[in-house]
C-alpha positions in Angstrom: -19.1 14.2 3.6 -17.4 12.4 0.6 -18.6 8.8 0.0 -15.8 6.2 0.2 -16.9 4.7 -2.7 -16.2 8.2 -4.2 -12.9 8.8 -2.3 -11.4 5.4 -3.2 -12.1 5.8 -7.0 -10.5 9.1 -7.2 -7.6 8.5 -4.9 -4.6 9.5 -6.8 -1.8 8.9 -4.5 -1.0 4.8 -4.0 -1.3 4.9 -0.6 -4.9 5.3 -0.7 -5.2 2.5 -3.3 -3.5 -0.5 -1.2 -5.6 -2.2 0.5 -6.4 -6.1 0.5 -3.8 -6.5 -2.3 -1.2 -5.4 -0.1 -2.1 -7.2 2.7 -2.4 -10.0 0.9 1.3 -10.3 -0.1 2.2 -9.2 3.0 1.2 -12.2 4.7 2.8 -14.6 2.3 5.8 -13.6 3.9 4.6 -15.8 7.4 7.0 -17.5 9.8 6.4 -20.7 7.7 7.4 -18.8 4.2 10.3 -17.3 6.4 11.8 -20.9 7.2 11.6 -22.0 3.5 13.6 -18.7 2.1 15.8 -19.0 5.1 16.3 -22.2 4.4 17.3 -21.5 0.5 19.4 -19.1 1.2 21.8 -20.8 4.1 21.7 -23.5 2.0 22.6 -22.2 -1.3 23.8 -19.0 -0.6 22.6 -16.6 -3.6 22.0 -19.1 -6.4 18.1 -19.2 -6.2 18.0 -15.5 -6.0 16.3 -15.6 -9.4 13.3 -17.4 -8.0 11.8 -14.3 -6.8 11.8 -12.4 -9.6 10.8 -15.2 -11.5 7.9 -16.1 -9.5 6.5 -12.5 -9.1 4.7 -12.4 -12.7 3.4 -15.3 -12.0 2.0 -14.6 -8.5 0.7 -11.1 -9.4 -1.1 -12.7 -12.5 -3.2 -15.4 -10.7 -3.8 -12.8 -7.4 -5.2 -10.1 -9.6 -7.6 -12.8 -11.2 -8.9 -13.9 -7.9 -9.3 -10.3 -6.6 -10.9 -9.3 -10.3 -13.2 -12.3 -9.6 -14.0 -10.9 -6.0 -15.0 -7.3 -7.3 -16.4 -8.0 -10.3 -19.2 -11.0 -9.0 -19.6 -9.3 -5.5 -18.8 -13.0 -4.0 -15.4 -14.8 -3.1 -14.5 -17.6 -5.2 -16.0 -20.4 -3.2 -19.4 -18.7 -3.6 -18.8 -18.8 -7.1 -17.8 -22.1 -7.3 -20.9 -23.5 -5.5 -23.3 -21.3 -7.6 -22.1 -22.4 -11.3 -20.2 -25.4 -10.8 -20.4 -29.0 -8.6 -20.8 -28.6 -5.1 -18.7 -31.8 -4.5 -16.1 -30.7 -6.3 -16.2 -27.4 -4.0 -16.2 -29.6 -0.5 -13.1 -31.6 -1.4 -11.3 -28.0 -1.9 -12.7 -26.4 1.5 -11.4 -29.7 2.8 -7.8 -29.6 1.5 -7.7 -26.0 1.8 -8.4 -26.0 5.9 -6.3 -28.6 6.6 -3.4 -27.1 4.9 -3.9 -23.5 6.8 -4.4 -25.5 9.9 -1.2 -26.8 9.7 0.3 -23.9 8.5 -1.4 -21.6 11.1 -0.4 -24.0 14.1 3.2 -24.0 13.0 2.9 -20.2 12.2 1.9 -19.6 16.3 4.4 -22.0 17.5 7.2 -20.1 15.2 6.0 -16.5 17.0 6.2 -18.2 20.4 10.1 -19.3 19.9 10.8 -16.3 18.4 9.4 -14.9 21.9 10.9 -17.4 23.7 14.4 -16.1 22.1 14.1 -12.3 22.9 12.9 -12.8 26.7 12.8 -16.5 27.5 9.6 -18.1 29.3 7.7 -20.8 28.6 6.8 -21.4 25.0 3.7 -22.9 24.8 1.8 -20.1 26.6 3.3 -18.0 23.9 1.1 -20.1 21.5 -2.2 -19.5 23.3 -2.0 -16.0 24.1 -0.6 -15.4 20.4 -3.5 -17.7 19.3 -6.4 -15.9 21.3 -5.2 -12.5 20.4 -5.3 -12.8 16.6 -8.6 -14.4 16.9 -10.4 -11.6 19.0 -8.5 -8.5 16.9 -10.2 -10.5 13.8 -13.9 -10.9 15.9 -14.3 -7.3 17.7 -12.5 -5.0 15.7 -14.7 -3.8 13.3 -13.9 -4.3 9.2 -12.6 -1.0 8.2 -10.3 -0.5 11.5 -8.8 -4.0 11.2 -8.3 -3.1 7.6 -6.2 -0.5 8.2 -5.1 -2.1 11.4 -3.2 -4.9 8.7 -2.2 -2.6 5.8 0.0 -0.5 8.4 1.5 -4.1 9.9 2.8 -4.7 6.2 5.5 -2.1 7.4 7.0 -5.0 9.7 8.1 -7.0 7.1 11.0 -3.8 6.1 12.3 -5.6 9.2 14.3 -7.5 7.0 15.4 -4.8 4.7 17.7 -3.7 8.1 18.8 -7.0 8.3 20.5 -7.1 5.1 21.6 -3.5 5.1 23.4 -4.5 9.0 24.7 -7.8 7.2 26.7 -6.5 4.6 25.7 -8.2 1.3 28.3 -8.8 -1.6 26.1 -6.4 -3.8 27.9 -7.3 -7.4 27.6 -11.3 -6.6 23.9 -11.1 -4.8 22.7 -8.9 -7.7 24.0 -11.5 -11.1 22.1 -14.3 -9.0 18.5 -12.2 -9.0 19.0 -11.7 -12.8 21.1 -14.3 -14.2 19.4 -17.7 -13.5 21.6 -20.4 -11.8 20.2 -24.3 -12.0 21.4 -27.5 -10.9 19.0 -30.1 -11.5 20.0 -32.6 -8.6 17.1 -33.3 -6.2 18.1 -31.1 -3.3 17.8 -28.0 -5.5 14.6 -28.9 -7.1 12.8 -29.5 -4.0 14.1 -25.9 -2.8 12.9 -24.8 -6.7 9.2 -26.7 -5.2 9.0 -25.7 -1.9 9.7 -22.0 -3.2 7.0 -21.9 -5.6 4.7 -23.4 -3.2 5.1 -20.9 -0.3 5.2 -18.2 -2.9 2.0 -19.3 -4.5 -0.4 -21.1 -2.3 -4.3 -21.6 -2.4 -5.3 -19.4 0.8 -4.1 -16.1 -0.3 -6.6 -16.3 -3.6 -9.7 -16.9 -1.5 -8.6 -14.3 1.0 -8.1 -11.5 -1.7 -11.6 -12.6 -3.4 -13.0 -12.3 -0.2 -11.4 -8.5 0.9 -12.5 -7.2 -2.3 -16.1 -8.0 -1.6 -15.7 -6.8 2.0 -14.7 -3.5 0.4 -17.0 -3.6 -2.2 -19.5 -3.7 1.1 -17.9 -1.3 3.2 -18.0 1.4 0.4 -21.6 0.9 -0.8 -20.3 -0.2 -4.0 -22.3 -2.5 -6.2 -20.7 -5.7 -8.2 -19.2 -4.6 -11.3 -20.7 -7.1 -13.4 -23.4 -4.7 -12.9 -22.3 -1.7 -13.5 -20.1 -2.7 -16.0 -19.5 1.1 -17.5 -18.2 1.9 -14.2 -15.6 -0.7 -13.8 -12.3 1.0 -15.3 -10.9 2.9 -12.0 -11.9 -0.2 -9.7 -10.1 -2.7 -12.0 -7.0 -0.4 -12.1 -6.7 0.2 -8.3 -7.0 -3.6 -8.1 -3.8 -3.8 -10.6 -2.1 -1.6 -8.8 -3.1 -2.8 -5.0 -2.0 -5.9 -6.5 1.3 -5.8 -8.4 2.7 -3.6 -4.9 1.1 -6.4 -2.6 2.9 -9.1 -4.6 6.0 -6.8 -5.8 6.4 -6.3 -1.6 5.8 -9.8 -0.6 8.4 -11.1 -3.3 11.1 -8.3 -2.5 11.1 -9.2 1.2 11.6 -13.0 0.4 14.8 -12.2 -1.7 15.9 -10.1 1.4 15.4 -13.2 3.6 17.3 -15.2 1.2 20.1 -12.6 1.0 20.2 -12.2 4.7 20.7 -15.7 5.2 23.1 -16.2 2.2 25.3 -13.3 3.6 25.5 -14.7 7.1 24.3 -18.7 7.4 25.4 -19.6 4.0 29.0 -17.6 4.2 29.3 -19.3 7.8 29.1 -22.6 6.6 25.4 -23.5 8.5 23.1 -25.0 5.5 20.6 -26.2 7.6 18.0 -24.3 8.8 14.4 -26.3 10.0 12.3 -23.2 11.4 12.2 -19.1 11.0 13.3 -19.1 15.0 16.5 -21.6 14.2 17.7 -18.4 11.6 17.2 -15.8 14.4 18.9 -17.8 17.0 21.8 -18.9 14.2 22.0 -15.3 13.4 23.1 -14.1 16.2 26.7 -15.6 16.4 27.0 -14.8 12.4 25.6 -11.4 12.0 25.3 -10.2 15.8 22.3 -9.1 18.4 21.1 -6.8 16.3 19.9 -8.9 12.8 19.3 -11.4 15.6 17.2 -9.2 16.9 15.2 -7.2 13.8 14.9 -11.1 12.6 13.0 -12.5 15.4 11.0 -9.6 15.5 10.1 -9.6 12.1 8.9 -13.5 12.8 6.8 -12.3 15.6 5.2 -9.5 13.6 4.7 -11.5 10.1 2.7 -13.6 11.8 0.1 -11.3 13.4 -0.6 -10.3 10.4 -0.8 -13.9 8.8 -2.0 -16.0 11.3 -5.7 -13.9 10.9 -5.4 -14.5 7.4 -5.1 -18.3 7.1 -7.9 -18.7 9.8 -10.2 -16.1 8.1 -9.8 -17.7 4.7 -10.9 -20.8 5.9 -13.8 -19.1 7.6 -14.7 -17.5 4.1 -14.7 -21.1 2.5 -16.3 -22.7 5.0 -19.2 -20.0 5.0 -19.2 -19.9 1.1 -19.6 -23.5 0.6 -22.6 -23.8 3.2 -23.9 -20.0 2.5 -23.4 -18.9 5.7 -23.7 -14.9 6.1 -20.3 -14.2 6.2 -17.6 -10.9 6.3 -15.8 -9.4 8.8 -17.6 -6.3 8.1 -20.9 -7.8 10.6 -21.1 -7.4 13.5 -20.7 -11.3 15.7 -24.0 -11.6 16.3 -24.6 -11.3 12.6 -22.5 -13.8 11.3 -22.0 -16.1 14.3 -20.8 -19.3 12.3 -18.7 -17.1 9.8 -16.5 -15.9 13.0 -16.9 -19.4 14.8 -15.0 -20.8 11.9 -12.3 -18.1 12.8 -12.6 -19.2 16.6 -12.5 -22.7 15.5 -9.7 -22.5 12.9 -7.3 -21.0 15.1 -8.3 -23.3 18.1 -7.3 -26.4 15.8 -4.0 -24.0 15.0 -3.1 -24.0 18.9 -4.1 -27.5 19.4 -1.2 -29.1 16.8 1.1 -27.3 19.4 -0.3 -28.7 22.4 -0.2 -32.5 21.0 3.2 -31.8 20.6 2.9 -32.4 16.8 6.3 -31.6 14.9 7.0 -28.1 13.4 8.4 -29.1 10.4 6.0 -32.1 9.9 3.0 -29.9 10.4 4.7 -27.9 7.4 5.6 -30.5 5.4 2.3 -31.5 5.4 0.9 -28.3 4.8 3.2 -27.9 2.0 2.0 -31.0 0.2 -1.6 -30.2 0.6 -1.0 -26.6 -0.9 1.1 -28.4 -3.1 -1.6 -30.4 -4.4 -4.2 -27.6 -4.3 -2.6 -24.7 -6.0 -2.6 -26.0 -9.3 -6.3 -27.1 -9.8 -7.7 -24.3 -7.5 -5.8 -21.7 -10.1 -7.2 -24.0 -13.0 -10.7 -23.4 -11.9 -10.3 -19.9 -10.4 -9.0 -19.1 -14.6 -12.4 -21.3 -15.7 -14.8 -19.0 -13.0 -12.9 -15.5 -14.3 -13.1 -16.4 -17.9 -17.2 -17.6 -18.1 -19.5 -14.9 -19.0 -22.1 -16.2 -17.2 -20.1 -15.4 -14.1 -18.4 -12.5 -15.1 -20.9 -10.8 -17.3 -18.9 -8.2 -19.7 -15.9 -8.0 -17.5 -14.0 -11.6 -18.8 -9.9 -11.4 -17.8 -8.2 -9.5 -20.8 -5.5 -11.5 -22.9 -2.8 -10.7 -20.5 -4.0 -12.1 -17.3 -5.3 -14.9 -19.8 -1.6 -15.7 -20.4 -0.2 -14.9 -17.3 -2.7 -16.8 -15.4 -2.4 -19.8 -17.2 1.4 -19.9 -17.2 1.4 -19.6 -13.3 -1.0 -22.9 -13.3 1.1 -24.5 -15.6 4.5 -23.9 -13.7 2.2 -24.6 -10.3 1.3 -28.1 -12.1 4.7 -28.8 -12.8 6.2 -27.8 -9.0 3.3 -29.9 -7.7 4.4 -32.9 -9.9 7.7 -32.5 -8.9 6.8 -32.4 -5.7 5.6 -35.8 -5.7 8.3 -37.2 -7.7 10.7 -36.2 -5.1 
């Protein structure tokens, strides 16, 4: 029998080389990411198109650090952080950062439920739970390397989207000057679009998740941390460039096909409002007919299955990392019982914001100005951890991700500012 390790390493075709980058893209795209590029594109038709290729550099540079930080140290970035750097300084971030996926995963389930409650009607709120529950006990039971591949093959749900443009019938000339020739205004309304972009693009969760999955396949293969076997490390940090520029090249295509979708339809219509991913599938329907309706809720329903066990599980790897807990969803319960009580307990709180009632679009304003607030030093320090030799032995970034990964904190730092100026 061939060795994964072995199998992985020597994989030529892509497929066999996407793994927790893709996913990791894949579930930026969540109900809540779908409201805010929904939103940008009723409301100003194609003009941000740009922001997606602009932001995709920038997002593929600081997501390959995190995941070189992952497999190269054989811990998530958490761990590191608590090991070389003040543990203080480590709680206030686990704090921020559940708070934020809290919110985001509660408004995530409630998003799935209306999008439910749109296709067959019922009562909404059950939606939540059952939704809730789910997710949690796919991420529990199923074992690592199933739920794995259980997540890279949801990815294909987000193409969802790509049939929603090709039924909607874009203006191709117009739509494609927007992507590549950059339109500003610099009134407030389009700068908080420019902010709340950037932030659902970019946003703290997705690098501990990726850190994480690449030492939960550094695990499942038998395969030791690269900063100790340094000789070895060429064909591991090149499937994680390449798992990682399709992840983020997916995740950032699909948003400008949200934004087109809803430029081509929404926009054209004259509806420039749009508060949740459910209010685009519903307002589709008139514009665009039962079909995008359709392929659009569905997309919602399926973007967050594969999200809504990513924001809990990354607070679960936090968590676990800042009190070392045994964690990875690679042991078995009994194992790592607080690891997947985290999970349990993350999603619980996610399911409870619905049951208080709590507003949708406050619980994601809020956990837009958390992540907000958090992207920019998180990145800062993730850059500090991948750059320190003591941490990452002979395997420091190269100058590329140096500059790239810098430049996204800088342009983070400046959304985040701007965010607060506002």
């Amino acid at each position: 029998m061939v060795d994964d390790a072995d199998d992985v390493r020597t994989t030529p075709h892509l497929l066999g080389r996407l793994g927790p980058g893709l996913v990791t893209g894949a579930a930026d795209d969540d109900p809540s990411g779908i409201a805010t590029y929904s939103q940008v594109g009723a409301q100003f038709g194609y003009a941000l198109s740009w922001t997606m290729l602009f932001s995709f550099p920038l997002m593929a540079a600081i997501q390959a650090v995190a995941a070189r930080i992952g497999c190269v140290t054989g811990r998530g970035i958490a761990a590191n952080l608590r090991r070389h750097y003040p543990r203080p300084l480590l709680a206030v971030v686990v704090l921020l950062l559940a708070i934020a996926n809290i919110f985001n995963l509660g408004a995530d389930l409630g998003a799935m439920a209306a999008a439910v409650e749109l296709l067959i009607g019922g009562q909404g709120l059950l939606y939540t739970v059952l939704f809730g529950i789910a997710c949690a006990l796919a991420e529990i039971f199923i074992s690592y390397s199933r739920y794995a591949r259980l997540l890279k093959w949801a990815t294909l749900s987000l193409f969802a989207y790509v049939a929603v443009v090709l039924s909607v019938g874009v203006p191709w000339g117009e739509a494609l000057k927007a992507i590549v020739v950059p339109q500003m205004s610099f009134d407030r309304s389009t700068m908080v679009a420019l902010v709340a972009v950037l932030g659902t693009t970019i946003s703290p969760y997705l690098f501990f998740w990726q850190a994480a999955q690449e030492t939960e396949e550094l695990r499942r293969r038998h395969v030791k941390a690269l900063c100790l076997t340094p000789a070895t490390a060429g064909p591991e940090l090149a499937r994680i460039r390449d798992d990682t520029l399709v992840g983020m090249g997916v995740s950032n295509l699909i948003a400008l096909f949200i934004i087109l979708a809803t430029a081509a339809t929404l926009h054209s219509a004259g509806v420039t409002q749009i508060d949740t991913a459910a209010q685009a599938a519903e307002a589709l329907r008139p514009v665009a007919g039962p079909f995008a309706f359709a392929l659009f809720a569905i997309g919602i329903i399926a973007t967050g299955l594969l999200a809504v066990p990513v924001l809990a599980g990354s607070v679960a790897y936090a968590v676990s990392e800042l009190f070392a807990w045994r964690t990875g969803l690679d042991r078995p319960p009994a194992e790592a019982k607080l690891f997947y009580g985290t999970i349990a307990l993350a999603t619980l709180a996610g399911i409870v914001v619905n049951v208080v009632g709590l507003d949708p679009i406050r619980a994601l304003y809020w956990s837009a100005v958390l992540n907000g607030l958090l992207a920019a030093p998180v990145m800062a320090v993730t850059m500090v951890i991948a750059m320190n030799p003591r941490v990452m032995g002979r395997l420091t970034l190269p100058p590329l991700l140096i500059v790239g990964g810098w430049l996204a904190t800088a342009v983070m730092a400046a959304a985040s500012l701007g965010f607060l100026l506002l």
